[in-house]
C-alpha positions as CSV (number, residue, x, y, z in Angstrom):
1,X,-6.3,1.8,-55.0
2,X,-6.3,1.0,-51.3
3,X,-3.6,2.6,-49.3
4,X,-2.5,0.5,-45.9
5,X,-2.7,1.9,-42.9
6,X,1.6,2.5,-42.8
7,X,1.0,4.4,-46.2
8,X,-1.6,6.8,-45.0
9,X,0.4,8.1,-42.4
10,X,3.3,8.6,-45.2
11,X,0.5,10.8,-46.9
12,X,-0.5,12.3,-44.2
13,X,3.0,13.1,-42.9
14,X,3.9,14.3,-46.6
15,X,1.4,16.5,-46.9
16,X,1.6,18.0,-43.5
17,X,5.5,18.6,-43.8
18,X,4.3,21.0,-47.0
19,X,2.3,23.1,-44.3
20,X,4.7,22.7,-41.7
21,X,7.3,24.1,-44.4
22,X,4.9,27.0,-44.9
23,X,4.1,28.1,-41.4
24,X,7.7,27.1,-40.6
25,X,9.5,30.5,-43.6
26,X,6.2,32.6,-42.0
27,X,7.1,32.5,-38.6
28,X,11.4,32.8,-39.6
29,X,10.4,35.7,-41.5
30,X,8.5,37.3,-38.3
31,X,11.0,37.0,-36.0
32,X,13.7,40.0,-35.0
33,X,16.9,40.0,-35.8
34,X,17.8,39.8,-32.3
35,X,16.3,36.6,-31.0
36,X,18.8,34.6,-31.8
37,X,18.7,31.0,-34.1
38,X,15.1,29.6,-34.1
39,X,15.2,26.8,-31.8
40,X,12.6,24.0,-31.6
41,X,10.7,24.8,-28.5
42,X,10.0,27.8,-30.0
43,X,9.3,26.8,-33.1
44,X,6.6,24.0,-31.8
45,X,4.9,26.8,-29.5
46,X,3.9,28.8,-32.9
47,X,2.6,26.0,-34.4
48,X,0.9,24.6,-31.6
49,X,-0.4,28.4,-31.3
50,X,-1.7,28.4,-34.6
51,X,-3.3,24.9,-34.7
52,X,-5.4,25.0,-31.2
53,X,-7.9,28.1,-30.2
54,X,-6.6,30.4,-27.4
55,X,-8.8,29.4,-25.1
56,X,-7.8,25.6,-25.3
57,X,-4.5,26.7,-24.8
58,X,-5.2,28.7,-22.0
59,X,-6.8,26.2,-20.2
60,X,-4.3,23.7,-21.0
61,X,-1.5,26.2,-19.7
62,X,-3.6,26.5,-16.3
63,X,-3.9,22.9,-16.9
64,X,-0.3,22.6,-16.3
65,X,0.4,25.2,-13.6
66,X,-1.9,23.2,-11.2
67,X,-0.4,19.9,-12.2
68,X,0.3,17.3,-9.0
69,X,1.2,14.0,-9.0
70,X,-1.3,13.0,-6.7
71,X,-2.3,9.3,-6.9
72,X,-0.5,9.0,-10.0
73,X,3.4,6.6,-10.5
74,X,6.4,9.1,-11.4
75,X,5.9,7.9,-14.6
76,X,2.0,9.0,-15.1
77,X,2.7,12.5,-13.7
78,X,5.9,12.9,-16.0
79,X,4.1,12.0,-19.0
80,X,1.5,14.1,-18.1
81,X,3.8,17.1,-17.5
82,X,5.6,16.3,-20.8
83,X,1.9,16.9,-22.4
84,X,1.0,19.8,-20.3
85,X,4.2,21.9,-20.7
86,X,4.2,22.7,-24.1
87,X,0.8,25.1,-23.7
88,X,3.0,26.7,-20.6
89,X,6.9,27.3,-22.3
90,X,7.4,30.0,-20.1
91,X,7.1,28.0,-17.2
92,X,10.1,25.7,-18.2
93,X,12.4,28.0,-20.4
94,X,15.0,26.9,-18.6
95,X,16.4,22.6,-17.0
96,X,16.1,24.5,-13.9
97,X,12.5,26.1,-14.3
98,X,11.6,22.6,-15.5
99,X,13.6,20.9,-12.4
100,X,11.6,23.0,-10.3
101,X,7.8,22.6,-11.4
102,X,8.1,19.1,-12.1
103,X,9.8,18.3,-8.2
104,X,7.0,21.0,-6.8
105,X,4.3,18.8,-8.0
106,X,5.9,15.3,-6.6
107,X,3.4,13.4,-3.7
108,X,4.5,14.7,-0.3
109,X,6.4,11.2,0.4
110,X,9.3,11.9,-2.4
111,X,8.8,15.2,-2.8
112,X,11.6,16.0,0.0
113,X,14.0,13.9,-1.0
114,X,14.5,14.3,-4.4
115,X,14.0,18.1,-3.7
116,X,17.0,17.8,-2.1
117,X,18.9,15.5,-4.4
118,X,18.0,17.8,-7.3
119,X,20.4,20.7,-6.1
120,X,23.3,18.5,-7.2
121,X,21.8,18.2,-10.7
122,X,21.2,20.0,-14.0
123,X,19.6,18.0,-16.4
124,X,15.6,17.5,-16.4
125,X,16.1,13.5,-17.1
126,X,18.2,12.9,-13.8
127,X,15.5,14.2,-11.6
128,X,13.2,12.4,-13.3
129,X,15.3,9.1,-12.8
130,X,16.0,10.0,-9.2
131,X,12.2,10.0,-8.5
132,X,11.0,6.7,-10.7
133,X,14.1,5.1,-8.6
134,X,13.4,6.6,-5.3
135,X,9.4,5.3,-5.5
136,X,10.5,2.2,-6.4
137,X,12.2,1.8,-3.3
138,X,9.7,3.3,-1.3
139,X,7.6,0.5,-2.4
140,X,9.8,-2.2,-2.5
141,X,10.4,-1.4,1.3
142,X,6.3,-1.0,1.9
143,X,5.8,-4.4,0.1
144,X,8.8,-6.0,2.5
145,X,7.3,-4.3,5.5
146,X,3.5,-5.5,4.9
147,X,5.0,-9.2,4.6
148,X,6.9,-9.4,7.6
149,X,4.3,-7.9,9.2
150,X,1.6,-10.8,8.0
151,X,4.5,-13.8,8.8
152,X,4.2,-12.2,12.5
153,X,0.6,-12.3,13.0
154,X,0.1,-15.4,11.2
155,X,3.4,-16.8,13.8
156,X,0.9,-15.5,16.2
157,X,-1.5,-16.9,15.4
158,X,-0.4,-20.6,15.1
159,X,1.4,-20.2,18.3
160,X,-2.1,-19.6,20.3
161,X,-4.1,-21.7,18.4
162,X,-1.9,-24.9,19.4
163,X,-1.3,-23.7,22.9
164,X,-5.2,-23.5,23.6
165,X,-6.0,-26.6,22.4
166,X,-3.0,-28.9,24.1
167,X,-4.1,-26.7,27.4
168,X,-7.5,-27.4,26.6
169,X,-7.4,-30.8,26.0
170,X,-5.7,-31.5,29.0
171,X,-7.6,-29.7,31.3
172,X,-10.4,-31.7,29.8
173,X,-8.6,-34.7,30.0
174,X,-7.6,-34.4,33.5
175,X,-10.8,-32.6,34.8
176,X,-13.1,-36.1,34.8
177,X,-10.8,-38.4,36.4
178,X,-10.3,-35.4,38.9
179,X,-13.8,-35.5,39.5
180,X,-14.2,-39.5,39.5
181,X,-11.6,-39.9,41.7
182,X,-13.0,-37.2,44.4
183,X,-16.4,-38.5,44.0
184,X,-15.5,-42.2,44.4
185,X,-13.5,-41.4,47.9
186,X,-15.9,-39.1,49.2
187,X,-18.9,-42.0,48.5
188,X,-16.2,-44.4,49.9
189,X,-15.7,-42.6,53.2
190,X,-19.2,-42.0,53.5
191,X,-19.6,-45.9,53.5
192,X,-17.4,-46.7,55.8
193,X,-18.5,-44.2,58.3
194,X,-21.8,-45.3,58.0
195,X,-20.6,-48.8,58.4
196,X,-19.1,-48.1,61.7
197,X,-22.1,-46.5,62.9
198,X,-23.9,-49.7,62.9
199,X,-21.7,-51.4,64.1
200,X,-21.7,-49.6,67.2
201,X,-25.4,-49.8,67.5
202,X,-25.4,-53.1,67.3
203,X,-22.5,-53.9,69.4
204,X,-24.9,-51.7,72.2
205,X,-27.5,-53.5,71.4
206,X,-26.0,-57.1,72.5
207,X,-25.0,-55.7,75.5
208,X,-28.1,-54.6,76.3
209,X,-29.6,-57.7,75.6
210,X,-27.1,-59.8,77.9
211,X,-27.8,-57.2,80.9
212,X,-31.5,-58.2,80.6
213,X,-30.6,-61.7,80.7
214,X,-28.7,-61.8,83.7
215,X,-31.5,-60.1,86.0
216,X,-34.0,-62.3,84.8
217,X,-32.1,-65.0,86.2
């Protein structure tokens, strides 16, 4: 018979609960008198011990100690810190050991902040919350910024764009009929000076003429 893929887990969770059982009355039976009820934490660091090799774990745990957000959301990094801690429990025994790895490996831009907003608080899930809410302010106000900025150069731009060209086009406009105008009166006074040149040479002329005629007579 075909089991579906919702029954196989059932199996597998079954089956698994009967070593879990096991390992669970081992480990009860190894531990003193003094430590208190089993919690757990504890409880899931034997098993993980048992299930992965030393080594795994030891890298995982350096894994861990070395964690930073870097280019990561909040989110990412507290996932990954949520994977990571478990191979380092006695790094984050405590809210306040947690509290403090996971703020110490925050980007430098939040870090500060909710550094400083975590002294008020004791639970792990707070600081966590203070940090998703804080970047997404950080870039709600980086998104508002960048757009304001872009209406402003683009305002800037329009603004010289249509002053150039009305200057433009009236500088052109005015510039030929400037020039026409000055050309036409300079070749106009030209003419007439010229004129009245002529004139006067021809005016001497006839007077010349009619002072020759009166000595020949």
């Amino acid at each position: 018979m075909k089991a579906f893929d919702n029954e196989v887990v059932e199996l597998a969770s079954y089956q698994l609960r009967d070593v879990v059982g096991a390992l669970f009355e081992m480990w009860e039976k190894e531990r003193d008198e003094d430590d208190g009820p089993p919690t757990w934490e504890e409880f899931e660091e034997a098993f993980m011990a048992n299930f992965i090799p030393e080594e795994d774990w030891e890298a995982k745990a350096t894994e861990f100690e070395q964690l930073k957000q870097g280019n990561k959301s909040v989110q990412e990094y507290y996932m990954e810190f949520i994977r990571l801690a478990k191979h380092a429990p006695h790094m984050v025994k405590t809210e306040k050991a947690k509290i403090c790895r996971f703020v110490g490996g925050l980007a430098y831009h939040i870090k500060d902040t909710t550094l400083a907003a975590a002294v008020g608080m004791e639970a792990f899930s707070s600081v966590v919350g203070f940090a998703k809410h804080l970047e997404k302010d950080r870039q709600l106000r980086r998104e508002e910024k960048e757009l304001n900025k872009k209406a402003r150069t683009t305002g800037r731009f329009n603004g010289t764009s249509s002053g150039g060209g009305k200057d433009s086009f009236n500088k052109e406009s005015l510039a030929p009929a400037q020039f026409s105008h000055q050309s036409g009166g300079g070749s106009s006074f030209r003419r007439t000076q010229s004129n009245g040149n002529q004139f006067r040479q021809n005016q001497k002329f006839r007077t010349s003429s009619s002072h020759s005629q009166n000595h020949a007579e």
